[in-house]
N, C-alpha and C positions, 0 to 999 in steps of 0.2 A: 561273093555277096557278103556284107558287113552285116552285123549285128543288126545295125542303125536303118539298113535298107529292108527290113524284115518287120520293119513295127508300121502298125497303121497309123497313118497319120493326116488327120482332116482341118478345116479352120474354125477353131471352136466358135461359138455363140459370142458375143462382147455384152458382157451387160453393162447400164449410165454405171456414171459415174458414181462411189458412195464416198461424198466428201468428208474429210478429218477436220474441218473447220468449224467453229461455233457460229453460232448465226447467222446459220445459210439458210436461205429458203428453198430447201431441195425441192424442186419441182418437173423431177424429169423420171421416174421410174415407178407413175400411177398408185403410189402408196396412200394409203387412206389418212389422213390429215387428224383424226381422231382418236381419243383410245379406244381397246377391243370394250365389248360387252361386261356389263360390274361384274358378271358372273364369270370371266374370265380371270379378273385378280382373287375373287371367293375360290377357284380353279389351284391357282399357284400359290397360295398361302393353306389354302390343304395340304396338298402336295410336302411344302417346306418342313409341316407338322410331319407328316409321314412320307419320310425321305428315304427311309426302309425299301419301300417297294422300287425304288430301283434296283434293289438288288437283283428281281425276278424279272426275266423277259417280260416285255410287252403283251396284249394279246395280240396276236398275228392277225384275227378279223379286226380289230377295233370294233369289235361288238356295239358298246356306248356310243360312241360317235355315229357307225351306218345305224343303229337303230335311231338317231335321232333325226339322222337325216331322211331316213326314209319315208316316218313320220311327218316333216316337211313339206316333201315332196308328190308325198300319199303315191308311194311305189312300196311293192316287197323290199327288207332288206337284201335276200336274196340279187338286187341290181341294181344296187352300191358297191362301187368298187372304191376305195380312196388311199391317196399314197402320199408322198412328201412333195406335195404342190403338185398345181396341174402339169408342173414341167415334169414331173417323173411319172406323171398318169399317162401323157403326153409321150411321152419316150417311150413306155411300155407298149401303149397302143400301137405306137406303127412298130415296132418289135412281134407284138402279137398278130397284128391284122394288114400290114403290107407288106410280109416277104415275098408274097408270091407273084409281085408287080414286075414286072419288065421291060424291054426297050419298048416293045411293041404296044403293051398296056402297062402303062407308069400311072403311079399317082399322082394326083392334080390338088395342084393349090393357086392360090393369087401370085402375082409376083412381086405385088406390094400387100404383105403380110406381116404374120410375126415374123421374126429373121430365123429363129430356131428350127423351123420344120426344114429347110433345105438342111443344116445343121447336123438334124437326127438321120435325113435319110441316104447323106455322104456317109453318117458313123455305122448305119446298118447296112450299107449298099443297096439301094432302093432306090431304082428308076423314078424320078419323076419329070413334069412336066408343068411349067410354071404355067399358066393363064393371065394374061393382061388384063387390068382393070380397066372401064371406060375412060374415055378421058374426066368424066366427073368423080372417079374414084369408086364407082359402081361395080359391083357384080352380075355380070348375067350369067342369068342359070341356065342358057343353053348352050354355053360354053364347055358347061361340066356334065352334059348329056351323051352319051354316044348316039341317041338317035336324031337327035337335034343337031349343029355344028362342032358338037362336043370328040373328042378322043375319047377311042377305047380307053380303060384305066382298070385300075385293081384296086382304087381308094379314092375316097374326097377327103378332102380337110380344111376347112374354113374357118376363122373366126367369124364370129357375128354376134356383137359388132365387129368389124374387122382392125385392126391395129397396124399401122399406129394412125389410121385413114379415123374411127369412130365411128362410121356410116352403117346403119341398120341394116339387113339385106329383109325386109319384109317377110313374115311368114308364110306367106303362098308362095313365095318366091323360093325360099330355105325348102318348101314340102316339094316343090318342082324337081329340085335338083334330090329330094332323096328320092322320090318316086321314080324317077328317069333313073337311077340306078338301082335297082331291086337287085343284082346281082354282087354288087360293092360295098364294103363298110363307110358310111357317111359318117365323117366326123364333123359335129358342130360345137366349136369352141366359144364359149358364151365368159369368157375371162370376167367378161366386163358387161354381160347382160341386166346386173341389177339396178343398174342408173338409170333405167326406165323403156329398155327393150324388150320385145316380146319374147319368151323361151322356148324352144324347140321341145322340152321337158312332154308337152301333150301329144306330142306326134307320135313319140314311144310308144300308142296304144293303137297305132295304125302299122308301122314301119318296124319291123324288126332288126333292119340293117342300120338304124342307124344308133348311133351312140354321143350322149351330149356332158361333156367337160366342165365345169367351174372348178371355181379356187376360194379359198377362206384370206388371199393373200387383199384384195382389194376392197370388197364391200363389209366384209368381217373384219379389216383392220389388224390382220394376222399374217402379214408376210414372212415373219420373223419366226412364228412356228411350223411354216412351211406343211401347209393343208389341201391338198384337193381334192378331189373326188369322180368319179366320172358314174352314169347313170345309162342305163340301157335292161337289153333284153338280158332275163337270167343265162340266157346259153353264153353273150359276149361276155357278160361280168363273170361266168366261170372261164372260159377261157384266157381273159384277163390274171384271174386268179392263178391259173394252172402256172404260166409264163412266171410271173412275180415268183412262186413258192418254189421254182426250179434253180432261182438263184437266190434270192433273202425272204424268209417268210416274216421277217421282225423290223421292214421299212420306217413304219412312224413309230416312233418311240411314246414312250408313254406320258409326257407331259404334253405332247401334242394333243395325243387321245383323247386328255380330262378338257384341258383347255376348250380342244375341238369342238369334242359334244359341249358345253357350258356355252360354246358361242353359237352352236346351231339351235342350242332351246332358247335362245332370246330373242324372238321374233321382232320382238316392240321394239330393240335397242338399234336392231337391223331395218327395218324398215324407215326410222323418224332418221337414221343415220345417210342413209341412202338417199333420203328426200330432199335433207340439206346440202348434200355436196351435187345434186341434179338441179336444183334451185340455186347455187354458186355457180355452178355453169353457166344455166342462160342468164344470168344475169353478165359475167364475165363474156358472153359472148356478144351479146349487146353493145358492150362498151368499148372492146377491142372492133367491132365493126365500126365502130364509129369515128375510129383512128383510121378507118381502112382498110385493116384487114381481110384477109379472104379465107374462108373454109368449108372445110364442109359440116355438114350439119349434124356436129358430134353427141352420141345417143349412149357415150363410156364415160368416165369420168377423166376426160382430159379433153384438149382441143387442140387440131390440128393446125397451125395456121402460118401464114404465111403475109408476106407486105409488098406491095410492088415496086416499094421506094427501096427492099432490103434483101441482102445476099440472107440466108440461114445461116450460114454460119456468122455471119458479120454481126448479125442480129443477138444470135445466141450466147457471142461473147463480152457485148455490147451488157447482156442482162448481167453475165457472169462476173462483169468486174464491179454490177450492184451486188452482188449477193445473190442472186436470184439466179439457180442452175435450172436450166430445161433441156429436154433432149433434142440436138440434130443428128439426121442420117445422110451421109455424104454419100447418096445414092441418082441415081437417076428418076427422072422426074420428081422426087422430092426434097430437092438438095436446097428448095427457097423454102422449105416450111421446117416451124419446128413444132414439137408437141410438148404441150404445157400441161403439166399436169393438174386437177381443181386441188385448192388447197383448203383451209378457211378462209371468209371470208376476210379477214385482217390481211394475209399472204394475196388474196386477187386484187385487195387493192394495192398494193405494195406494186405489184404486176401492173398494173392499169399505170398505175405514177411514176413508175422506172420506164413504160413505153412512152408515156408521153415527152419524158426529160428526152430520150432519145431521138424523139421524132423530131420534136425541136431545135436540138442541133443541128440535125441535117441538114434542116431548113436554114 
C-alpha cells in the first residue's frame, strides 16, 4: 500500500463562482448587496489606530461579541457558542453531536439542501440518510420522526429556510420534528431566517435537544469576516466548546471579534437592512412571474426559479454572457432552476431586463 492509498480522501464542498472581472453583477452566492453596519468601519479604523493588539492572541470566548449577542437574543451568554461562520459552527456540530450515528440510525437531512452537510459527514464518517422533499419542495416532519414514517436516526439537520429551495418549513412544523425526537440533536439552520422567517430561537425554552445556527455572513453583510454563531442549551454550547478547545482555542481572530460585536449592537441598521432586500424580493418576484416563471415561495434572500421555455443551464449562461452570474446546480430535479440571488434594486432590474432581452429572442 502506497503513501497515496493511506490519505483520506472525500469530494470537497464547490463553492459559485467568485469572479475577477469588473462589472459583474455577482448574483449567485447570497451576499448581502450592501455595506456592513457604520459601526463596523468605526470597528476597523480603531483597530488600524491600535494595530498593536494583534500581537496578543485573541480572546478564545469572544466575550464582546456572545455578550452582544446574547443580549440580542435575551439568552445567557453561557449558550452562545460562535466560530468562523456558520460553516465552521456547522462542521463542529456534527463532529461534536453525530459520531455516534450509524448504518442502522444515521443522520437525516433533505436531499435537496445545503450541499456541505453530505460534505462534512463523508469527512467525519457519519451514516446518514437523505429524506426526499415533496414534489413542491416541502418538508414533512414526519419524515424525520421515528414514530411517525420517519427512520431511526442519531441527528436532524435542516435549514429553514431551506437552500437553495427558500421555502419556510412553518413553526409547529420545525417544533414537530424536534418534539418527535427528544432522544437526537436537532439542528436548525436559519442561514437565511432574517428575510422574514419565523426563528426556532423561542423553542429553546421548551427543547433542550435542539440547537439553532445563523451567520453574520448574509443579513449582517459580513461574509468576508466570516462570523457565526450557533445558540442552544448551556450543556450543548459546552460541549461544543469542549470539542473546539481540543483542537484551536483561538478560531476568530480578533478583528472579527470587534467588527462582530459593532455589527450585532446595531439593531436599527439590521433590521431597515433586511427589510429592504425582503421588499426587493417580492417585488422581483412579481415581475419574473410575470415572464413566466416558476418558484417557490422564497422567505431567504434569493429566489429559486426556473422557465419552462429554459434548460438552467442554458438560462444561467444566457445571463452570464450579460454580466449577470447566478447560481446553477446540475443536480437532479433541479437542473431547470437557478437561484438568483436579491441584489439592489438597480441589479433586479438589470435582472428583470436581461430576462426579458432573452425571452425574446427565443421567441
Amino acid at each position: 500500500m502506497s503513501w497515496e492509498d493511506k490519505i483520506r480522501k472525500v469530494e470537497p464542498y464547490v463553492a459559485g463562482e467568485q469572479p475577477k472581472e469588473k462589472n459583474i453583477i455577482k448574483l449567485n452566492t447570497n451576499e448581502c448587496p450592501y455595506p456592513p453596519a457604520p459601526g463596523v468601519q468605526a470597528a476597523v479604523e480603531q483597530l488600524a489606530r491600535d494595530s498593536s493588539a494583534l500581537r496578543l492572541y485573541p480572546d478564545m470566548d469572544a466575550t464582546p461579541l456572545v455578550e452582544a449577542l446574547a443580549a440580542q437574543y435575551h439568552v445567557d451568554p453561557d449558550q452562545i457558542f460562535v466560530g468562523v461562520g456558520s460553516d465552521d459552527v456547522l462542521a463542529l456540530c456534527f463532529l461534536t453531536f453525530f459520531s455516534a450515528a450509524t448504518e442502522e440510525a444515521p443522520i437525516l437531512f433533505p436531499d435537496i439542501t445545503y450541499s456541505f452537510y453530505d460534505v462534512w459527514a463523508d469527512l467525519y464518517r457519519i451514516p446518514y440518510r437523505t429524506i426526499p422533499l415533496g414534489d413542491d419542495f416541502s418538508i414533512d416532519p414526519k419524515d424525520y420522526i421515528p414514530a411517525g414514517s420517519g427512520a431511526s436516526n442519531s441527528g436532524v439537520i435542516f435549514p429553514n429556510p431551506n437552500a437553495p429551495t427558500g421555502l419556510e418549513l412553518p413553526s409547529a412544523e420545525v417544533e414537530r420534528i424536534i418534539a418527535g425526537n427528544p432522544d437526537s440533536i436537532v439542528i436548525v439552520d436559519e442561514a437565511y431566517i432574517d428575510f422574514g422567517g419565523q426563528t426556532a430561537l423561542p423553542l429553546l425554552d421548551i427543547y433542550d435537544n435542539l440547537l439553532v445556527v445563523q451567520t453574520f455572513s448574509k443579513s449582517r453583510a459580513m461574509a468576508g469576516a466570516r462570523v457565526g454563531f450557533a445558540v442552544g442549551s448551556k450543556k450543548l454550547i459546552k460541549y461544543l466548546k469542549d470539542v473546539k478547545f481540543s483542537f484551536n482555542s483561538y478560531t476568530m481572530n480578533l478583528p472579527s471579534i470587534r467588527i462582530g460585536t459593532a455589527a450585532a449592537l446595531d439593531t436599527a441598521w439590521f433590521e431597515e437592512t433586511t427589510k429592504k432586500i425582503a421588499d426587493t424580493r417580492e417585488r422581483f418576484k412579481a415581475e419574473i412571474r410575470a415572464l413566466g416563471f416558476e418558484f417557490p415561495d422564497s422567505r431567504s434572500n434569493f429566489v429559486f426559479a426556473r422557465h419552462p421555455s429554459f434548460a438552467g443551464a442554458d438560462l444561467q449562461k444566457a445571463l452570464r454572457a450579460r454580466g449577470i452570474i447566478v447560481r446553477h446546480f446540475a443536480k437532479p430535479r433541479i437542473s431547470d432552476y437557478l437561484r438568483i440571488t436579491i441584489g439592489t434594486d438597480e441589479q433586479m432590474n438589470a435582472v428583470v431586463k436581461a430576462l426579458k432581452e432573452i425571452l425574446s429572442e427565443k421567441s
